[in-house]
N, C-alpha and C positions, 0 to 999 in steps of 0.2 A: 452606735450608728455613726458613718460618717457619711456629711453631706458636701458631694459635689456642685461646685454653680458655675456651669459657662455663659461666660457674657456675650452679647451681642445686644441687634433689634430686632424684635417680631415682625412679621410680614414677610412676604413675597419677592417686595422690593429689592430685598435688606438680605435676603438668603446667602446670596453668593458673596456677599462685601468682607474685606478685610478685618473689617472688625467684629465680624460674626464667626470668626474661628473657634472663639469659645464655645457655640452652640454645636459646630460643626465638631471637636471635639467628644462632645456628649451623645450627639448623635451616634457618632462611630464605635463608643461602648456601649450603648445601650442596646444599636443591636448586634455586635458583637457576641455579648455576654448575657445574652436572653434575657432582658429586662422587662418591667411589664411594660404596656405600650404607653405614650404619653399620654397623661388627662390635666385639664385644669386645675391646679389647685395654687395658695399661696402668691396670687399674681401672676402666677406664670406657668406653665408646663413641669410636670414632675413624673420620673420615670421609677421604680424602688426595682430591689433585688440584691443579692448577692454578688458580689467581687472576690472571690477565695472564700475565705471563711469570713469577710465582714459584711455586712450586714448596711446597705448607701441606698440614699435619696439622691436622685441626681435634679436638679433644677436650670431652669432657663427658662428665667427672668421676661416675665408679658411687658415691665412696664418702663419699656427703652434704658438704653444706657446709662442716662445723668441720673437714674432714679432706681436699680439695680438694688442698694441696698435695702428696699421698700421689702420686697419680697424674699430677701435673701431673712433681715430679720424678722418676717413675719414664723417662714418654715423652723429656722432656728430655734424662736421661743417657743414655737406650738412642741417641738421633737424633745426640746432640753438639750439642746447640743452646743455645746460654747466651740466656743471660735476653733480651738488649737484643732478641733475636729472636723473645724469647713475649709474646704479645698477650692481656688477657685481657679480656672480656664481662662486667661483675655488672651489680646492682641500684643504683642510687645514693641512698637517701634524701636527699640535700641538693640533689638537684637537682628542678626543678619534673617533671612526668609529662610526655615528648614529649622535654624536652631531652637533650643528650648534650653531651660533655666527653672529650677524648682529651689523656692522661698518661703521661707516663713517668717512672719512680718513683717515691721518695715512698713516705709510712707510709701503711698501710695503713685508717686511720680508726678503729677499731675493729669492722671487716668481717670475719664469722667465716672467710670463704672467702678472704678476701686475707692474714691473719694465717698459715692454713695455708700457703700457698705461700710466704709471704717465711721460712719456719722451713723451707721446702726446698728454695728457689734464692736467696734475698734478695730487696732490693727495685728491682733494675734491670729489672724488667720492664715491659712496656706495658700501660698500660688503657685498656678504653672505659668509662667510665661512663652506664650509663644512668638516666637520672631516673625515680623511679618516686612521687616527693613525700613528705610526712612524715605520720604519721595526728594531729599535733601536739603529745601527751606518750611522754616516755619509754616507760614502761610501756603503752603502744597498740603499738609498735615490734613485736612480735615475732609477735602474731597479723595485722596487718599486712601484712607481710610472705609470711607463711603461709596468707595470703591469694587467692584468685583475682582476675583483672583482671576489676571491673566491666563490665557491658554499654557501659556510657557510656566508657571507655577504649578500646575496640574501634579506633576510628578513626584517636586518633591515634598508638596500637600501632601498626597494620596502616602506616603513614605513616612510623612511626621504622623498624619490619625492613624495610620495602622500601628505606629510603635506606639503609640498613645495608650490606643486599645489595648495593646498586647504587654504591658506593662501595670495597665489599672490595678489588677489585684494586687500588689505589690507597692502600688502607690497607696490603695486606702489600708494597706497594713502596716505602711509605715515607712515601709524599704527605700528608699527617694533614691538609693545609689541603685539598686536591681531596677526600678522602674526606669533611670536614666540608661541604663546600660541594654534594656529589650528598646527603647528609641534609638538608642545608639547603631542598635542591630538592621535595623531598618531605613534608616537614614544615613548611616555610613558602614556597610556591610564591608567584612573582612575578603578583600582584594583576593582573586585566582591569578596566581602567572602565567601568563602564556607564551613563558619562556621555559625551556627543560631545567626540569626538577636540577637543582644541585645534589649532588649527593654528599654524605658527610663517610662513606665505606672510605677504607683505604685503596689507595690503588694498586691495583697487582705491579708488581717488578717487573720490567718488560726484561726481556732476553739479554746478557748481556751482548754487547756490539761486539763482532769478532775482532781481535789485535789486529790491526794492518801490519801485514807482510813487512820486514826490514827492507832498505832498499840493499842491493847488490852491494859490493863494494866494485871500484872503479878496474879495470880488467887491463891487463898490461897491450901493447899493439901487438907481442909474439903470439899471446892469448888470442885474439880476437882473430887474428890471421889463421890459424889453427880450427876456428869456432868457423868462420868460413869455406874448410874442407871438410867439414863434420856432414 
C-alpha cells in the first residue's frame, strides 16, 4: 500500500490558500480516479482505492500545518507502511507557480508541514513539490502563503492538478519520470504551428528556362539599305 498525504489547513477559511495545494492535489485524484469518499479517520480526512494496480490511502491531515506529522505517523503505523512508500503533496516556494519537482528525501527546507513529519517517520519519504513562487522578501512569506490563489493563477492550477491526476497511477507505481512527463503533458502541451506545414518531399524540377535567342551579329549599312526595300 502506498500512502499519499497533501498538506495544507482544514477549514473553510484556509481552502483556497497557497498552502493548501497539497489538499487541493488529493482532491483532484480522488475524484478523478473513483476513490471512496472522504471520512474521518487518523486525524484527518482519508480517501482509499486503487491507482493502476496499486493499492493508496490518501490523507489530509485535520491537524494544521506545524503538526502534519501527528497524523501522517498515526496512519503509517496503524497500515505498517514505512516511509520510502509515503508520498507527500506541499507548497514549494522555490519553485516558479505551475512547476513541480519529485524528491525523495532530504531536509525538509524549513517547511512547517515537512519538519512535523520528519520528527514522526524521518526523512525517507517521498515528495511532490508544488511551485507556488516566492512573494520576494522574507517577511511577505507567511501572509503569502495564507493566501488564496489569484484569479490570474486559475489556469495554470487547473493545468498542474489535472497532470497530477493524470499521472498518479504512475506515481504510486513508482514511475516519477512517466508521472513527470503526463504533467508535463498538461502544463506545457506540444505546440501546433500555425504556419504551413514544411515539407521534407523533394521538389519537382521546374521546366528548364528556354536558351535565349543569340543576339544578331551587327548587319553591314548596304545590308540594312536593302532590309529597307524588302
Amino acid at each position: 500500500m502506498k500512502l499519499l498525504v497533501g498538506l495544507g489547513n482544514p477549514g473553510r477559511d484556509y481552502a483556497g490558500n497557497r498552502h493548501n495545494i497539497g489538499f487541493m492535489a488529493l482532491d483532484r485524484i480522488a475524484e478523478d480516479h473513483g476513490l471512496t469518499p472522504w471520512k474521518s479517520k487518523f486525524q484527518g480526512l482519508i480517501a482509499e482505492g486503487r491507482l493502476g494496480a496499486d493499492k493508496v490511502l490518501l490523507l489530509k491531515p485535520g491537524t494544521y500545518m506545524n503538526r502534519s506529522g501527528q497524523a501522517v505517523g498515526e496512519a503509517a503505523r496503524f497500515y505498517k507502511i514505512e516511509p520510502e512508500d509515503i508520498i507527500v503533496f506541499h507548497d514549494e516556494l522555490d519553485l516558479a507557480p505551475g512547476r513541480l519537482k519529485v524528491k525523495q528525501g532530504g531536509g525538509h527546507a524549513g517547511h512547517n508541514g515537512l519538519r512535523s513529519i520528519h520528527a514522526h517517520i524521518g526523512e525517507n519519504y517521498g515528495r511532490v513539490r508544488l511551485g507556488i513562487g516566492h512573494p520576494g522578501r522574507k517577511e511577505l512569506v507567511s501572509g503569502y502563503v495564507l493566501h488564496d490563489f489569484a484569479k490570474a493563477d486559475q489556469d495554470w492550477l487547473d493545468d498542474l492538478l489535472r497532470g497530477i491526476s493524470d499521472g498518479a497511477p504512475m506515481l504510486a507505481d513508482g514511475d516519477n519520470a512517466g508521472f513527470m512527463n503526463k504533467v508535463a503533458l498538461r502544463t506545457a502541451p506540444p505546440r501546433s504551428s500555425t504556419s504551413p506545414a514544411k515539407t521534407t518531399a523533394t521538389k519537382e524540377k521546374s521546366e528548364p528556362e528556354p536558351t535565349p535567342q543569340a543576339e544578331s551579329e551587327p548587319r553591314s549599312p548596304l545590308q540594312r539599305l536593302v532590309d529597307r526595300f524588302k
